[in-house]
OpenMM code with the backbone's topology and positions (N, CA, C; nanometers):
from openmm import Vec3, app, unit

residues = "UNK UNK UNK UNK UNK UNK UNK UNK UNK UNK UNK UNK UNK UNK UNK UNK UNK UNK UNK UNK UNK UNK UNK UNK UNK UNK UNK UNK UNK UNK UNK UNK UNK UNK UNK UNK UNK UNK UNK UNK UNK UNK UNK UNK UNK UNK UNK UNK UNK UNK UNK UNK UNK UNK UNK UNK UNK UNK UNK UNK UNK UNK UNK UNK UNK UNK UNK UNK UNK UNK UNK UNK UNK UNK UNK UNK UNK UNK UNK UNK UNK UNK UNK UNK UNK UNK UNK UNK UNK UNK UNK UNK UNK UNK UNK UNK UNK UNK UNK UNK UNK UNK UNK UNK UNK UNK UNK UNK UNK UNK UNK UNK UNK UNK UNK UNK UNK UNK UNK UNK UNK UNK UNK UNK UNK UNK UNK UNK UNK UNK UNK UNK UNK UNK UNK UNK UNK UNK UNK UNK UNK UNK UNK UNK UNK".split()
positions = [
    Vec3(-8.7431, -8.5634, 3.1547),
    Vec3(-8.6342, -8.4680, 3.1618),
    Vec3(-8.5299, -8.5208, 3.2602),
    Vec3(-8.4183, -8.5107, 3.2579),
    Vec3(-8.2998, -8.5505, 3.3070),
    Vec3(-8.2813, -8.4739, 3.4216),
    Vec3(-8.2390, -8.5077, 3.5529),
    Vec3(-8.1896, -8.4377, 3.6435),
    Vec3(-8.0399, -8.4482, 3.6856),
    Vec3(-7.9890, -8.3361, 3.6204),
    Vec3(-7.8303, -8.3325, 3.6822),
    Vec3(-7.8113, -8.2090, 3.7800),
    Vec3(-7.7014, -8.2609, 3.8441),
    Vec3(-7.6334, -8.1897, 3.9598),
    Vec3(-7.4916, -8.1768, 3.9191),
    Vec3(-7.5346, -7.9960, 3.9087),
    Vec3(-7.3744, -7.9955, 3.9062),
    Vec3(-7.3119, -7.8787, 4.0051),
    Vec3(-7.1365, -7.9310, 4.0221),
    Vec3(-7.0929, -7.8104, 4.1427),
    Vec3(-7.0052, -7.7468, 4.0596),
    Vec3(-6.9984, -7.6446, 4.1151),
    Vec3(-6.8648, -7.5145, 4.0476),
    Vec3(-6.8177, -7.4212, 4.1218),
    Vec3(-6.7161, -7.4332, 4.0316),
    Vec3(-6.6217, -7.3617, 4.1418),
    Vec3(-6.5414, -7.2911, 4.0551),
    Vec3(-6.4931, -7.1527, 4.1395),
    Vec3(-6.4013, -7.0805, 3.9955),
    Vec3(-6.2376, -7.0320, 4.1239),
    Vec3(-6.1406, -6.9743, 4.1073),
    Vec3(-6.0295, -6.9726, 4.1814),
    Vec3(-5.9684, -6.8629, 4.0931),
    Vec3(-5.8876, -6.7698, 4.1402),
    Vec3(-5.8037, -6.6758, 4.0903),
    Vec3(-5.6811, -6.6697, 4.1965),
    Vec3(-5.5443, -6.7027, 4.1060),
    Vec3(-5.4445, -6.6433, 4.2193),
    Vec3(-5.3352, -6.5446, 4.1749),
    Vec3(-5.3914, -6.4304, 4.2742),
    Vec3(-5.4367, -6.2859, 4.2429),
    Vec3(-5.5737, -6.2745, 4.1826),
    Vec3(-5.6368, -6.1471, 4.2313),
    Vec3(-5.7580, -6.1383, 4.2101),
    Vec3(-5.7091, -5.9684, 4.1394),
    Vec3(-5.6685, -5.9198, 4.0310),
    Vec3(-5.7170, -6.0190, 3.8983),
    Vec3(-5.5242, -6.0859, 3.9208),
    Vec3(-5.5519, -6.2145, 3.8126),
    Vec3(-5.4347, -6.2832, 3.8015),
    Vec3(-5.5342, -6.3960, 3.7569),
    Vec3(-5.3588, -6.5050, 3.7368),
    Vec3(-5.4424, -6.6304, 3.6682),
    Vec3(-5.5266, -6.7077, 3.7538),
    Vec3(-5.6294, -6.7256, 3.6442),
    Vec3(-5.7991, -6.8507, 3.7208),
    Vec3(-5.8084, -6.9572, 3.6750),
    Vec3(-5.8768, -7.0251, 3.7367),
    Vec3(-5.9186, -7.1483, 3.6960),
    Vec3(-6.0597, -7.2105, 3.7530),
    Vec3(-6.1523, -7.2378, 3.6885),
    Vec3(-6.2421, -7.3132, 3.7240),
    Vec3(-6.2697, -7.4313, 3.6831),
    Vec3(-6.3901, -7.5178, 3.7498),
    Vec3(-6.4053, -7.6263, 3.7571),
    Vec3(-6.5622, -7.6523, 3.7552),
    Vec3(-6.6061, -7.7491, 3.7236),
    Vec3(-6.7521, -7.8057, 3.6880),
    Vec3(-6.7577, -8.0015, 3.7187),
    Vec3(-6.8335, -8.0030, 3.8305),
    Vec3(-6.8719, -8.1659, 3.8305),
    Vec3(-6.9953, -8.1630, 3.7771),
    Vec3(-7.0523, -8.2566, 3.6928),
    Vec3(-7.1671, -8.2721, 3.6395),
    Vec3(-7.1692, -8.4702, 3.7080),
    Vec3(-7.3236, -8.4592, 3.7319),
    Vec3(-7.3812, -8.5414, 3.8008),
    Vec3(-7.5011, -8.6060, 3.7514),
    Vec3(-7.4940, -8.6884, 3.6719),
    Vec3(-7.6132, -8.8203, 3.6205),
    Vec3(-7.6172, -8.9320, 3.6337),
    Vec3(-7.7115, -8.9721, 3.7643),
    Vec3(-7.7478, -9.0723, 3.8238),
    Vec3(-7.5672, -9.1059, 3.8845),
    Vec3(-7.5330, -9.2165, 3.8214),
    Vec3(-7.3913, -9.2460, 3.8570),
    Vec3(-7.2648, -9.2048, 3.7345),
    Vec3(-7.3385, -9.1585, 3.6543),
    Vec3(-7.1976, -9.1215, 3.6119),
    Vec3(-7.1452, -8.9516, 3.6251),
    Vec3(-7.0266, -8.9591, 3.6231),
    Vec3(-6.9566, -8.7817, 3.6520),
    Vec3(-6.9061, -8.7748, 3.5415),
    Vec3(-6.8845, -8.5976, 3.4981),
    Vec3(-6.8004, -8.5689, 3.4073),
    Vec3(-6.7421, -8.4447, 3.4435),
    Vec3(-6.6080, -8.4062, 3.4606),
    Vec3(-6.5649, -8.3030, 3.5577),
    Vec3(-6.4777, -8.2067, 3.3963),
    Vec3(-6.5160, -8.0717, 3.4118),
    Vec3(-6.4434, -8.0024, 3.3143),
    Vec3(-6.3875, -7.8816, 3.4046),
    Vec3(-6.3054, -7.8607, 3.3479),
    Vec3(-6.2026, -7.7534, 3.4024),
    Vec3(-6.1645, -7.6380, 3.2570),
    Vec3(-6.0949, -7.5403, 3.2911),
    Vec3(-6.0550, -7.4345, 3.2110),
    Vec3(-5.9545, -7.2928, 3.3027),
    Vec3(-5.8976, -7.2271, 3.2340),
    Vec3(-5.7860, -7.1860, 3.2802),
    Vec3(-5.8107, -7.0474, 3.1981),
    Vec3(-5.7598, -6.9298, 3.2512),
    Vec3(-5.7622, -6.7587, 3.2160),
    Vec3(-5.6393, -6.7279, 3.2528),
    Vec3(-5.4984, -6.6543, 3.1516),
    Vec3(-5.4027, -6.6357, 3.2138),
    Vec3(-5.4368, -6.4678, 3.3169),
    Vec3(-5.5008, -6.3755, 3.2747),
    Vec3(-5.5392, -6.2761, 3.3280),
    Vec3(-5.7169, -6.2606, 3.3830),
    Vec3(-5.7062, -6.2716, 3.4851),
    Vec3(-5.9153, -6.2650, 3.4748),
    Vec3(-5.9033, -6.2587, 3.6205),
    Vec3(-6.0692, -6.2889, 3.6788),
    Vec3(-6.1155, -6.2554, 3.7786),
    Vec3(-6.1496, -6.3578, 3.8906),
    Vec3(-6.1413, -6.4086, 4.0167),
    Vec3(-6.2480, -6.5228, 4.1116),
    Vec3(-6.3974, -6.5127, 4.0335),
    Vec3(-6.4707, -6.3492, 4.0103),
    Vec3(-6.5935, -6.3710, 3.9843),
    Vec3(-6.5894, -6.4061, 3.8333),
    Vec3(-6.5672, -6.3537, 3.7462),
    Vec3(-6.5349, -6.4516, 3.5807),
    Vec3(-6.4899, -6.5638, 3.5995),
    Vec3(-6.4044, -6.6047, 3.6809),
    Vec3(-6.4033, -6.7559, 3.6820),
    Vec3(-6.5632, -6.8073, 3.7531),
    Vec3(-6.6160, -6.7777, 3.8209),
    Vec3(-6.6866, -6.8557, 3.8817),
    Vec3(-6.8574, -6.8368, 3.8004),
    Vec3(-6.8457, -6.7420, 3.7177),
    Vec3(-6.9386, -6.7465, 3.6182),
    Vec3(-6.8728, -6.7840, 3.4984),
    Vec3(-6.7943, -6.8568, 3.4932),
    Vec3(-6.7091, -6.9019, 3.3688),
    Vec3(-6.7771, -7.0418, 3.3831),
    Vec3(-6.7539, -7.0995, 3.4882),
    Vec3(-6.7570, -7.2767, 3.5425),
    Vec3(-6.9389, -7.2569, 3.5428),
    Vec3(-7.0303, -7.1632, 3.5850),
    Vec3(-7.1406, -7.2139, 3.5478),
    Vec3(-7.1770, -7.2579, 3.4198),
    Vec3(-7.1386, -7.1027, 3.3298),
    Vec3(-7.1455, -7.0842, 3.1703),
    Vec3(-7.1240, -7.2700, 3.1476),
    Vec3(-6.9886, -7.2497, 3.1324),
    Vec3(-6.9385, -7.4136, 3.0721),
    Vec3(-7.0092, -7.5017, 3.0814),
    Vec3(-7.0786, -7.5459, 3.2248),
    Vec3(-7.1269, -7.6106, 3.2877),
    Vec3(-7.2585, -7.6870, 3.1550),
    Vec3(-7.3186, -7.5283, 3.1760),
    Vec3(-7.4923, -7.5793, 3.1119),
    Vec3(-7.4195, -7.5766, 2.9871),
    Vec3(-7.3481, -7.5065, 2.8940),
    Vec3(-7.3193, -7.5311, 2.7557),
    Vec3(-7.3237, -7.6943, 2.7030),
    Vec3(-7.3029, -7.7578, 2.8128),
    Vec3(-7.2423, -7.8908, 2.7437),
    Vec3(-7.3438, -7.9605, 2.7544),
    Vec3(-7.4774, -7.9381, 2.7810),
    Vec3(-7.5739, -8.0319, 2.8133),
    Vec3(-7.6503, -8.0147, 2.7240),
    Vec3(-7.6511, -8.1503, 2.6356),
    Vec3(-7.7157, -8.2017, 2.4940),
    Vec3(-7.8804, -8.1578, 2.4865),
    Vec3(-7.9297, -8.1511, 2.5184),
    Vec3(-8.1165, -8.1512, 2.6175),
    Vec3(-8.1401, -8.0548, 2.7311),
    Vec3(-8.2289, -8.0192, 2.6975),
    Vec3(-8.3150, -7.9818, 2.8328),
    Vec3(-8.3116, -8.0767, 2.9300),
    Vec3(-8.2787, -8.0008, 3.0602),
    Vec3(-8.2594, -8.0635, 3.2042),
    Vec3(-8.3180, -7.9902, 3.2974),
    Vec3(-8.3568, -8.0806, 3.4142),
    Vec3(-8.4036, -8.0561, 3.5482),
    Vec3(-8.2666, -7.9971, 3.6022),
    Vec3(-8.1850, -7.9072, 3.6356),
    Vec3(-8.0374, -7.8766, 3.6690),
    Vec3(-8.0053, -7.8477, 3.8145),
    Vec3(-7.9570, -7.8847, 3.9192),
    Vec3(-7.9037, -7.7827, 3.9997),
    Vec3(-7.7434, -7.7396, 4.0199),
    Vec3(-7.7437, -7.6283, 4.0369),
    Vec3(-7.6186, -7.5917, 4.0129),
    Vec3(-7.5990, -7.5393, 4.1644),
    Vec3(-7.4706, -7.6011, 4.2003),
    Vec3(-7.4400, -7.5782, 4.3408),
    Vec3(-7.3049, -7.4789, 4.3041),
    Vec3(-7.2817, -7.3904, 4.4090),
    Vec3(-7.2054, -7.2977, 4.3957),
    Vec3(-7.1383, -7.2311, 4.5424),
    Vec3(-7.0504, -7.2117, 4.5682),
    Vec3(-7.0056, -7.1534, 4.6464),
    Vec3(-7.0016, -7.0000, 4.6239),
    Vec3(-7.0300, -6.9750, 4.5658),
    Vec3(-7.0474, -6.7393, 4.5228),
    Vec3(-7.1690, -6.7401, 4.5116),
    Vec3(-7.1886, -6.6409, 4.5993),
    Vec3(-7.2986, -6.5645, 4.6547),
    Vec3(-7.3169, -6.4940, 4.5217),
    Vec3(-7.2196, -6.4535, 4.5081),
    Vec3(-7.2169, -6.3167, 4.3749),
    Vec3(-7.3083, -6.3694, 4.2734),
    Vec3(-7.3031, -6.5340, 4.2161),
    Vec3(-7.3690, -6.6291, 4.1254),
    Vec3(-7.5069, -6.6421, 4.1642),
    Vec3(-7.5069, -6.7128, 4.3046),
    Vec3(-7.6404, -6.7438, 4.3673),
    Vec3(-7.7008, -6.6343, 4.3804),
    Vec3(-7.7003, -6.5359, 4.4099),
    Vec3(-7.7840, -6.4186, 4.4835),
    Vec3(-7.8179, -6.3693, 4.3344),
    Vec3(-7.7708, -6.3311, 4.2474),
    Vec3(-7.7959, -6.2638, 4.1176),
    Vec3(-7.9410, -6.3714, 4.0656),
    Vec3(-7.9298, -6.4747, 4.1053),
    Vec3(-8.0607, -6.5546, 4.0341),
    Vec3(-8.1554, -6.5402, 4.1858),
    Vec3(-8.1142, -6.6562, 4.2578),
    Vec3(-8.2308, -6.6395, 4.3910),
    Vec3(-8.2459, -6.4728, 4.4711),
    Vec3(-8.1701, -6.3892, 4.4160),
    Vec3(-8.2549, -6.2795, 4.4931),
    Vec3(-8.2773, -6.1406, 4.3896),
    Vec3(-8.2930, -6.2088, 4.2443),
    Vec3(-8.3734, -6.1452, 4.1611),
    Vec3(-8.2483, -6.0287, 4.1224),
    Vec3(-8.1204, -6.0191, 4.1156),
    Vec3(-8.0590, -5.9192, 4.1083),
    Vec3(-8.0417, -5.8849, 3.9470),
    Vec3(-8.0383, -5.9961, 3.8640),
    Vec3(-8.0247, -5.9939, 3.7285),
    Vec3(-8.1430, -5.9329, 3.6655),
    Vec3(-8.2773, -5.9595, 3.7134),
    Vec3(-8.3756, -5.8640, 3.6708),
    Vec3(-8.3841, -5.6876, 3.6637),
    Vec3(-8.2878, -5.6656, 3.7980),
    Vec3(-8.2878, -5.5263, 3.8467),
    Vec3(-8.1819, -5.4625, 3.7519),
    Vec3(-8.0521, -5.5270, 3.7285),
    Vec3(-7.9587, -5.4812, 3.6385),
    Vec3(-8.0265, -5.4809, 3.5193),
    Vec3(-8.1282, -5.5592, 3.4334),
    Vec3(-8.1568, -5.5518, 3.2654),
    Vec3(-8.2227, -5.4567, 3.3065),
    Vec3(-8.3281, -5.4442, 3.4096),
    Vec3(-8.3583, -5.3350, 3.3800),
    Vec3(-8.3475, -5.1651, 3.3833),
    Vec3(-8.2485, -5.1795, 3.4488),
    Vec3(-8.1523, -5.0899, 3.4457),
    Vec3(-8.0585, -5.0432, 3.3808),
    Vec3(-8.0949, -5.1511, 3.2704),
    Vec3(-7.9879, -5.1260, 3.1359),
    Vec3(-7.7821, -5.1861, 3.1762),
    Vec3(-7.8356, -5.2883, 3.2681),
    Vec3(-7.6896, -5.3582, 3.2673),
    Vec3(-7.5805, -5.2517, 3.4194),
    Vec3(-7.6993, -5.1987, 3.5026),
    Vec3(-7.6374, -5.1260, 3.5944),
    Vec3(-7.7224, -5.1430, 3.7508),
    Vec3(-7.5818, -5.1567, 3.7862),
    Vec3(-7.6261, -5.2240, 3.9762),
    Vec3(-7.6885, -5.0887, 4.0345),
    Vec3(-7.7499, -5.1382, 4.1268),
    Vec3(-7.8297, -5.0575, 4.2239),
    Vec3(-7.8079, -4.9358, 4.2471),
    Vec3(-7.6324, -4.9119, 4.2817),
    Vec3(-7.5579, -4.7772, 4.2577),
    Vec3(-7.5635, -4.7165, 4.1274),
    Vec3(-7.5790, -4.7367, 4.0318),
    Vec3(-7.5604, -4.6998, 3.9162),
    Vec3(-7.4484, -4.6967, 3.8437),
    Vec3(-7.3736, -4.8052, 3.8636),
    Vec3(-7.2711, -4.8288, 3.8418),
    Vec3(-7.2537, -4.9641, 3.7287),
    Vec3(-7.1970, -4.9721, 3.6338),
    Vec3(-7.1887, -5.0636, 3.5392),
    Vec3(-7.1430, -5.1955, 3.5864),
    Vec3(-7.2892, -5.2891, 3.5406),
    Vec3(-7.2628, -5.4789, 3.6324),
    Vec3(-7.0945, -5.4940, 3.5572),
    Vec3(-7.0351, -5.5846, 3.6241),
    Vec3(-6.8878, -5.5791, 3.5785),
    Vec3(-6.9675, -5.7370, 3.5419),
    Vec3(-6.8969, -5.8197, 3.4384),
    Vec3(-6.8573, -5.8963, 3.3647),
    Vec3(-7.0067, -5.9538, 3.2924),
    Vec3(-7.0307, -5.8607, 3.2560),
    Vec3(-7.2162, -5.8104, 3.1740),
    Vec3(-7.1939, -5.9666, 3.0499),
    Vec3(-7.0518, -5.9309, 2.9704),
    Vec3(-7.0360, -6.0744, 2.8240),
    Vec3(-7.1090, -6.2069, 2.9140),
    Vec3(-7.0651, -6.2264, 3.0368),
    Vec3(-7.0396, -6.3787, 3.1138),
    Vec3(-7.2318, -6.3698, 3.1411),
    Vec3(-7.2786, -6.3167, 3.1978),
    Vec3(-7.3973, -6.2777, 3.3250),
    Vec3(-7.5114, -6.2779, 3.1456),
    Vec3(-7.5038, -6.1864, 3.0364),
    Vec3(-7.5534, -6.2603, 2.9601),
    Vec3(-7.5419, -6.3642, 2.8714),
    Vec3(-7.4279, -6.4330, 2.8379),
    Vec3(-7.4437, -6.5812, 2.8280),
    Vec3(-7.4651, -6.6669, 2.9314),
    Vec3(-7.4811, -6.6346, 3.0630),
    Vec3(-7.5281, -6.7563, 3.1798),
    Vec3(-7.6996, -6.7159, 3.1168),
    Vec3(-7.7460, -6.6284, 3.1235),
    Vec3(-7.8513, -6.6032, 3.1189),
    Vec3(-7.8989, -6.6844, 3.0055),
    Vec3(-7.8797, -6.6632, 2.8806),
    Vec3(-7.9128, -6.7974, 2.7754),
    Vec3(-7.9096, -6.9539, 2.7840),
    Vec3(-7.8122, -6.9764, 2.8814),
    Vec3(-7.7888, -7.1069, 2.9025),
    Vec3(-7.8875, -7.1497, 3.0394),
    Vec3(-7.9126, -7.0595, 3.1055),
    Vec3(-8.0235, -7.1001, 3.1829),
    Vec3(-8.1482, -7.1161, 3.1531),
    Vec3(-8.1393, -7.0115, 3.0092),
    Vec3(-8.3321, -7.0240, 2.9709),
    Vec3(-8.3390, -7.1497, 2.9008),
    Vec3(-8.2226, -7.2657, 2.8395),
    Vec3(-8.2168, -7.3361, 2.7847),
    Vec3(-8.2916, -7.4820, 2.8943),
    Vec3(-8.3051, -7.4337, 3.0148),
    Vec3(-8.3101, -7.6051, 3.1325),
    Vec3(-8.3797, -7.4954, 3.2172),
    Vec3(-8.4227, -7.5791, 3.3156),
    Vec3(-8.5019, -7.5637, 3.4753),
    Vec3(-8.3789, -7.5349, 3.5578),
    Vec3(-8.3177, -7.4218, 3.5988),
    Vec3(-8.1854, -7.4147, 3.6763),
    Vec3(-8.2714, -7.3786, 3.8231),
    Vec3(-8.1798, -7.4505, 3.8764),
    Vec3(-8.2199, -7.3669, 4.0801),
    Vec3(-8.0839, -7.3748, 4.1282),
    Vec3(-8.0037, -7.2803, 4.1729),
    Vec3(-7.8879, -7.2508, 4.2424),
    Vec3(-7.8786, -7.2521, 4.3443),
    Vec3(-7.8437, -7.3300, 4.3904),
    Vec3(-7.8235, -7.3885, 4.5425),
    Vec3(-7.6387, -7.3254, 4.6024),
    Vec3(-7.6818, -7.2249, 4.7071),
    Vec3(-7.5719, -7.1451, 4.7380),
    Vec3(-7.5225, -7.2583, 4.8726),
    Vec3(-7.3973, -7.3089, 4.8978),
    Vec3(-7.3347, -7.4003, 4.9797),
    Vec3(-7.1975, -7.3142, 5.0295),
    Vec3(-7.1676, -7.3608, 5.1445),
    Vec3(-7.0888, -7.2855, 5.2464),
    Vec3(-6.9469, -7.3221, 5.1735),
    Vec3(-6.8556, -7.2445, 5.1445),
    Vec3(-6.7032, -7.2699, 5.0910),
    Vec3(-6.6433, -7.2843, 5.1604),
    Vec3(-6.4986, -7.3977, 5.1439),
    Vec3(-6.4372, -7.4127, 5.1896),
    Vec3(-6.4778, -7.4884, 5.3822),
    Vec3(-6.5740, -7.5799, 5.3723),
    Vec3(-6.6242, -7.6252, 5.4513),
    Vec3(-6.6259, -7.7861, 5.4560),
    Vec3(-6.7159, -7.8210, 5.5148),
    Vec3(-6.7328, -8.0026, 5.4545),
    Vec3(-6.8313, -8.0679, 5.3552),
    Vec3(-6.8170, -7.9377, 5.2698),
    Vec3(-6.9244, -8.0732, 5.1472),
    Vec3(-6.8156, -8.0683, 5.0560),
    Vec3(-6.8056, -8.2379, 5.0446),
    Vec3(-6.7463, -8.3217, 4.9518),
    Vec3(-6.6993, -8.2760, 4.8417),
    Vec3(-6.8148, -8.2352, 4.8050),
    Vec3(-6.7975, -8.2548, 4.6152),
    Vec3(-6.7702, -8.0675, 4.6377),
    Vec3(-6.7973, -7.9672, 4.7042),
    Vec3(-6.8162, -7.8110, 4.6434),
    Vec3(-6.6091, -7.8264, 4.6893),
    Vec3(-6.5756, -7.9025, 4.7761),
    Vec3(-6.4277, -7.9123, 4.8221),
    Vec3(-6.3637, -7.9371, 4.7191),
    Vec3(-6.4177, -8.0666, 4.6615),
    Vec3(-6.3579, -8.1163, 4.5092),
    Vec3(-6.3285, -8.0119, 4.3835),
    Vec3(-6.4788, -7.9729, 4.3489),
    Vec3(-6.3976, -7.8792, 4.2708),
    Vec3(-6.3357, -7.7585, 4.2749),
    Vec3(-6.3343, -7.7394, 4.4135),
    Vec3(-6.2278, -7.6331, 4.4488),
    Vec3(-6.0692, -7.6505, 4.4069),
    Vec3(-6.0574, -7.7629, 4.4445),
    Vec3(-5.9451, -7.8411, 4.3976),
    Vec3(-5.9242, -7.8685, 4.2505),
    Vec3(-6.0031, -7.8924, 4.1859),
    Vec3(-5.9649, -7.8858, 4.0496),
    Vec3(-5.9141, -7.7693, 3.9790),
    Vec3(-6.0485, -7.6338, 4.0939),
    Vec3(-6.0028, -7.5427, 4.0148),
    Vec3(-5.8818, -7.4617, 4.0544),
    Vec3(-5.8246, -7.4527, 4.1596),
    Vec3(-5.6712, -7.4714, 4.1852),
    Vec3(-5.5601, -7.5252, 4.1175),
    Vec3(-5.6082, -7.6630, 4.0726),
    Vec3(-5.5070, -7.7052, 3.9951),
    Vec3(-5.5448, -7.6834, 3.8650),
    Vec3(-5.6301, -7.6442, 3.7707),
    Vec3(-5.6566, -7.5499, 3.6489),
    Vec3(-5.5631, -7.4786, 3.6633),
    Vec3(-5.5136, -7.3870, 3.7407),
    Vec3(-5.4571, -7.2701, 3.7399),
    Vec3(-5.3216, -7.3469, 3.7783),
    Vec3(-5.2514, -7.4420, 3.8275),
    Vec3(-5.1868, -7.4784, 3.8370),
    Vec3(-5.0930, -7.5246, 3.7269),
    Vec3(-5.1897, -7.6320, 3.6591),
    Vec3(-5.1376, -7.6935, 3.5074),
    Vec3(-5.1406, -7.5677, 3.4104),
    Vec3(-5.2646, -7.4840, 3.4141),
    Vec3(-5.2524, -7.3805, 3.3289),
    Vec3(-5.3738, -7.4353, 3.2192),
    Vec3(-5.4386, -7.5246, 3.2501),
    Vec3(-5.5455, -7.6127, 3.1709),
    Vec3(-5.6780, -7.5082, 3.1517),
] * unit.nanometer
topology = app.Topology()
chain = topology.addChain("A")
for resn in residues:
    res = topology.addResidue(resn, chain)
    for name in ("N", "CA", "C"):
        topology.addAtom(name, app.Element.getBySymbol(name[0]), res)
């Protein structure tokens, strides 16, 4: 099984207003960086947009980690929150309807597809690559890509 690493990153300017996210994918030495653009949407739809994308494109089952700067992403898998919403019928703790339910169940398919572990990393800090595609996904929203 293949082990890739990938980072993501999603950006909104205006929250809601136009987004853009970004995806580095990581095998052995080669990269493949995808980006995408929302003229109206969200930071959190973008940033479950760039996971979504992410695993879609991977031909095979993979060993995956997905690095992320949103808690909102990470915490929903490492602290079991997506279990509590299905079973709740798609409603947070308050009882209040999960907001972007379309995105949260297609991540969910694309994760049962590979071995995912979400590795939550500090934003806007000094790792390299979570900086990088911050930057891409800035300029997504920039070009309009």
């Amino acid at each position: 099984m293949k082990n890739i690493t990938i980072y993501t990153d999603g950006a909104c300017s205006g929250n809601p207003g136009p987004g853009g996210w970004a995806a580095l994918l990581i095998y052995g030495s080669k990269e493949r960086v995808l980006t995408g653009f929302e003229a109206d949407t969200t930071n959190n739809r973008m940033e479950l947009a760039a996971v979504v994308e992410s695993l879609r494109v991977l031909k095979e089952r993979c060993k995956v980690a997905v690095h992320t700067d949103s808690s909102y992403v990470a915490n929903a898998f490492n602290e079991n929150w997506i279990e509590g919403w299905i079973r709740r019928g798609w409603k947070t703790a308050g009882k209040k309807p999960v907001k972007n339910q379309d995105l949260w169940e297609d991540l969910i398919k694309q994760v049962e597809k590979h071995e995912v572990q979400f590795v939550k990393v500090k934003g806007h800090s000094d790792d390299e690559l979570n900086n990088r595609v911050d930057q891409l996904a800035v300029e997504a929203i920039r070009i309009g890509a």
